[in-house]
N, C-alpha and C positions, 0 to 999 in steps of 0.2 A: 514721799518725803515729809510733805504737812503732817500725816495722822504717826510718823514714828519722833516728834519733836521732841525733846528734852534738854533737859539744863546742860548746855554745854562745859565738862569738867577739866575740859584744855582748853578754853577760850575764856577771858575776863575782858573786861573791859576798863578802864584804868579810872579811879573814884579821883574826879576831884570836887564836885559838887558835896558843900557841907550841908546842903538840906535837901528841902525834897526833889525827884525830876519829874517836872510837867509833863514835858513835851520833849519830841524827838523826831528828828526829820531824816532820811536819809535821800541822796541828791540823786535823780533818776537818770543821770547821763552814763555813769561811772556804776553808780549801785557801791561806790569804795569809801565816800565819807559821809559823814554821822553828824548831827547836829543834836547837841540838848540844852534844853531852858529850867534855868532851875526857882526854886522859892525865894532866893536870895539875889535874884538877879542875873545870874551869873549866865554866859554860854559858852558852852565849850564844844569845838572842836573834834571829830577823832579820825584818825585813820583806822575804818575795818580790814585791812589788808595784810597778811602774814607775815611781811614782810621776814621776819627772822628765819622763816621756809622751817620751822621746829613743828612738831604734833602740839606741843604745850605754848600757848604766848598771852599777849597782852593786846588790846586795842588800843594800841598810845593817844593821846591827846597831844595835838599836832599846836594847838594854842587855845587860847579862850580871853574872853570877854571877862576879865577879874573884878571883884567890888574893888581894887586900886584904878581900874580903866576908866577914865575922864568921861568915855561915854555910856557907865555900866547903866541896864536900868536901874530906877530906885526902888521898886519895888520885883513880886515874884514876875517872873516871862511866863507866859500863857502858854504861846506859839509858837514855833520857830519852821520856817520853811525854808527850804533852796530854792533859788531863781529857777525857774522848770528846763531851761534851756543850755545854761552853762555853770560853772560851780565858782565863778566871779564875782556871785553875789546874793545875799541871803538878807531874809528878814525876820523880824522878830518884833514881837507885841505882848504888852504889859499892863501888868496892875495900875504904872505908872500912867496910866492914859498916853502912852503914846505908840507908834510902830514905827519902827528904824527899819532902815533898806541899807543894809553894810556892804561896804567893799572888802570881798573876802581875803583878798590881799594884801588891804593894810590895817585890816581890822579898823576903820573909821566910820564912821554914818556917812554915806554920800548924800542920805534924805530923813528929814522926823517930822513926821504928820501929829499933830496934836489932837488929843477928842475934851469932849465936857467929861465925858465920864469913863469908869474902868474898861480895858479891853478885855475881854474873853477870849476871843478868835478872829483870827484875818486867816487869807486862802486867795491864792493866784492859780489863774486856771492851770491845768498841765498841757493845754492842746489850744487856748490863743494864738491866734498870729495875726489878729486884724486889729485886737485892744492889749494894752498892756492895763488894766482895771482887778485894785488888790480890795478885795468885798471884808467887811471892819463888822463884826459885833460888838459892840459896847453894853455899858449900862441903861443908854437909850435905846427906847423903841426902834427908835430910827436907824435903816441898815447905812452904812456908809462906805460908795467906793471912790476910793484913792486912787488915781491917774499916775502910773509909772514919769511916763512921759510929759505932764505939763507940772506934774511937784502940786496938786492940787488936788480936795476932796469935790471930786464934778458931778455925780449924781447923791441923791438919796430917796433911798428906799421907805414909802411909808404905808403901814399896815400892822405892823406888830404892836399889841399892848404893855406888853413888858421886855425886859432888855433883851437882846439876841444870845445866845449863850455859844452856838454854834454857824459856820459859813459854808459853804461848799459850792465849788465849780461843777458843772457837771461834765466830765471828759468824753462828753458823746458830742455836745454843742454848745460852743463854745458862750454863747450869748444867756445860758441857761445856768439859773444862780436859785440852790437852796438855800433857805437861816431857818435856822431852830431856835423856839425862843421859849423862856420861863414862859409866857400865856400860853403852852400847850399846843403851842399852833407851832406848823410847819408850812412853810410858804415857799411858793416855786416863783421865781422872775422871770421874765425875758427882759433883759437891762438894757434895752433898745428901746422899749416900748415907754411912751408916757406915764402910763398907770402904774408900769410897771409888773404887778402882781398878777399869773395868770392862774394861780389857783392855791387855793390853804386844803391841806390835805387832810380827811376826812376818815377817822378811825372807822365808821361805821356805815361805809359808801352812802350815802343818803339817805340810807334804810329806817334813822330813827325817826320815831312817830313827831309829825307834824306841830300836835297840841303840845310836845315838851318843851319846858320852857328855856333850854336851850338848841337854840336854830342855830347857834354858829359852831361852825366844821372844828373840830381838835382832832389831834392827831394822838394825843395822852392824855392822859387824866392825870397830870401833874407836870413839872418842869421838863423841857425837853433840851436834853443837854448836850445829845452825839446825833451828828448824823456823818452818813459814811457813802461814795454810791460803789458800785458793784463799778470792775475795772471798763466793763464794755457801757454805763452809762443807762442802761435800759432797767436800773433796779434802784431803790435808793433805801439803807437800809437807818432806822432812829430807836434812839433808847432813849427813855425818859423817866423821872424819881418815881413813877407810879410802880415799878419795876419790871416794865417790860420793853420788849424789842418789839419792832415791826419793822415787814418789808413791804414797801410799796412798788409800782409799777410805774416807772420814769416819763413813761409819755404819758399813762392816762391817768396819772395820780391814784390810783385804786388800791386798798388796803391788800393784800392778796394773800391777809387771814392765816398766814404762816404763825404757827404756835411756836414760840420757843420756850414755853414755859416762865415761871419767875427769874428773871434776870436782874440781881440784886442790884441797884444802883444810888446809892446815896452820896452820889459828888453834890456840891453844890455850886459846881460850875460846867466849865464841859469838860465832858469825858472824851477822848481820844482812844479810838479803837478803829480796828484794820478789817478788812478783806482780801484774801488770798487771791491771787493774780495768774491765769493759766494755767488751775486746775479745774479735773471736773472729777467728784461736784465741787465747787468753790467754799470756802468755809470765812467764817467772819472769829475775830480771836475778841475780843472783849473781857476789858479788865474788869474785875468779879472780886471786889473785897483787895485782899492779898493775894488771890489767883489769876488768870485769863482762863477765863471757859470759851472752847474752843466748840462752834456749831455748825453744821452745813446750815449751808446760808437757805436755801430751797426749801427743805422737808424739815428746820427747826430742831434738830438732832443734836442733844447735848456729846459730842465724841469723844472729849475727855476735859482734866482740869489739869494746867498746866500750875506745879507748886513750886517756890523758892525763894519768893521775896518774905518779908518777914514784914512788911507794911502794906498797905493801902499801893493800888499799881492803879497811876495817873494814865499810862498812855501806852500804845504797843506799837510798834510800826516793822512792816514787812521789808525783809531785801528780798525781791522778786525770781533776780537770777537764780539764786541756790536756794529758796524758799527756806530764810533764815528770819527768826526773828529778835527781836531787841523789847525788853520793855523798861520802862521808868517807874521808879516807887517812892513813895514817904521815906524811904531807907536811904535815902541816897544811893543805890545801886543803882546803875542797867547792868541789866541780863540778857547774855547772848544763848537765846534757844534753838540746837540745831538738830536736825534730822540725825537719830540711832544710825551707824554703818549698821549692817545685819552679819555676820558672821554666817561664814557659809554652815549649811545644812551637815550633820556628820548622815552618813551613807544610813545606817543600820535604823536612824530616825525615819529619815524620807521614803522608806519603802513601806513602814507601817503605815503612816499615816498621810489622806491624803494633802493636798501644797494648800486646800483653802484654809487648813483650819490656824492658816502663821497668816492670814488677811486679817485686817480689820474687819469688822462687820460692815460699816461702812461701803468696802469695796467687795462685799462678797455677792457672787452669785446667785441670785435665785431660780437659775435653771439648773434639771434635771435632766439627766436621761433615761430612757425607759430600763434600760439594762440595770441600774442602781436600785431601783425597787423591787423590781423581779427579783 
């Protein structure tokens, strides 16, 4: 279903963002509704659900956050997530240096955490149950986690030189917190621990020579602006302006030298891009210009380019269930991409030719049998 994706021509999604869409969350209880953050402020709302039971329909926008809304941000939303537990409550972070914890219900802030400087990204773990701690990148070095439960900023993270650009929970354990930051560095927490930081991840496992006059560990040779982990936690994949991807190894931090080639990336914030969830191989979708280039995550394998926005694509995010995807663009569009039906085989085909040659390459076989050579 991932490697036959396409622009869905009976699926839209209902435009009411008049600028660009950052960010997009979709709420993992349900997999049915949609959150997006746009340049203007705004968030809206949608139901992904057919409701109309037609082949052709619309993703409605169920409500939204309007610049007439007394609590809109004032400037663009960065982030927008769903409370990981129930869909009663959603948050969101902004330009405006601040992050709101809304009640889904009556569209109010129940909570606004204020920073010194710009938000980039905030991230609440998916698998918590002992902290409810929302991890803040700003424009300071410094990480910053938010306390669901006492309405307070209770820890801070220090280590990074320049702002954070990017947050992530790790869904394997729960106490384990990546940030990506403009200084090239990518840094792992245990947010238990005093120090905090139990490791900055090292593009070049130790291997570079001693005498050079940089000893401290980077993870890029320029801004590092996404980081993303693999669904099981054991992988954590980062792009950064230098233009490229790496995938690291979640326990032992180690570069694990996966090529993916030039991976254009000129955000000058963070980028938001996905990984595929119970497939194998798994594939990671990253926005690429005006496209999403779609790669196995493992062997670095460009699979294909997904085309249709007609701007710059901020962010992509996955519906698991039906391995559907949604992305946001400079266009004011999202686009629902879903899996080709296949139309059955007619008979007078299928008997010339054998069934690998309708696989992707991706999934084809490289075993023989002796009888095919002979």
């Amino acid at each position: 279903r991932v490697l036959s994706l396409e622009l869905n021509k009976d699926r839209d999604v209902e435009r009411i963002h008049g600028s660009g869409v950052n960010t997009l969350d979709i709420e993992p209880v349900e997999g049915r509704y949609m959150l997006s953050g746009g340049s203007d402020g705004v968030i809206v709302l949608y139901d992904l659900e057919n409701l109309s039971r037609k082949p052709s329909y619309t993703c409605k926008a169920l409500c939204s956050v309007g610049r007439s809304h007394p609590d809109v941000h004032r400037y663009s939303v960065e982030t927008v997530q769903w409370y990981p537990h129930d869909t009663g409550m959603f948050t969101s972070s902004s330009f405006d240096k601040t992050l709101k914890i809304w009640d889904t219900n009556t569209l109010q802030p129940a909570d606004v955490f204020h920073f010194e400087g710009t938000v980039y990204s905030h991230h609440m773990s998916p698998v918590a149950t002992k902290h409810c701690l929302i991890a803040v990148g700003t424009k300071s070095p410094k990480v910053q986690l938010c306390d669901l439960k006492s309405g307070s900023c209770s820890h801070i993270l220090q280590g990074h030189r320049q702002e954070v650009l990017a947050v992530s929970w790790s869904p394997r354990h729960e106490y384990i917190l990546a940030t990506a930051s403009a200084d090239s560095r990518v840094k792992l927490w245990d947010v238990r621990r005093a120090s905090g930081c139990l490791s900055t991840l090292d593009q070049h496992n130790g291997e570079k020579s001693r005498s050079s006059s940089e000893a401290a560990s980077t993870a890029h040779n320029g801004r590092v602006n996404g980081l993303c982990y693999t669904n099981d936690g054991l992988h954590l994949l980062t792009v950064g302006t230098d233009d490229r991807m790496r995938l690291w190894n979640g326990s032992t931090g180690e570069n694990t030298l996966v090529n993916y080639g030039k991976v254009c990336n000129e955000s000058r914030k963070g980028l938001k891009f996905t990984i595929s969830c119970g497939c194998n191989p798994e594939f990671a979708f990253v926005p690429y210009g005006s496209t999403i280039a779609v790669y196995t995550v493992f062997t670095g394998e460009l699979i294909t380019m997904l085309r249709g926005h007609y701007s710059t694509i901020n962010c992509c995010v996955l519906q698991p269930n039906f391995q559907e995807l949604y992305s946001g663009s400079k266009d004011c569009n999202i686009l629902a991409w879903v899996p080709a039906l296949r139309g059955p085989v007619p008979d007078d085909i299928s008997e010339k030719s054998p069934p690998q040659q309708h696989l992707n390459p991706a999934y084809e076989d490289a075993w023989s049998s002796s009888d095919d050579e002979g």
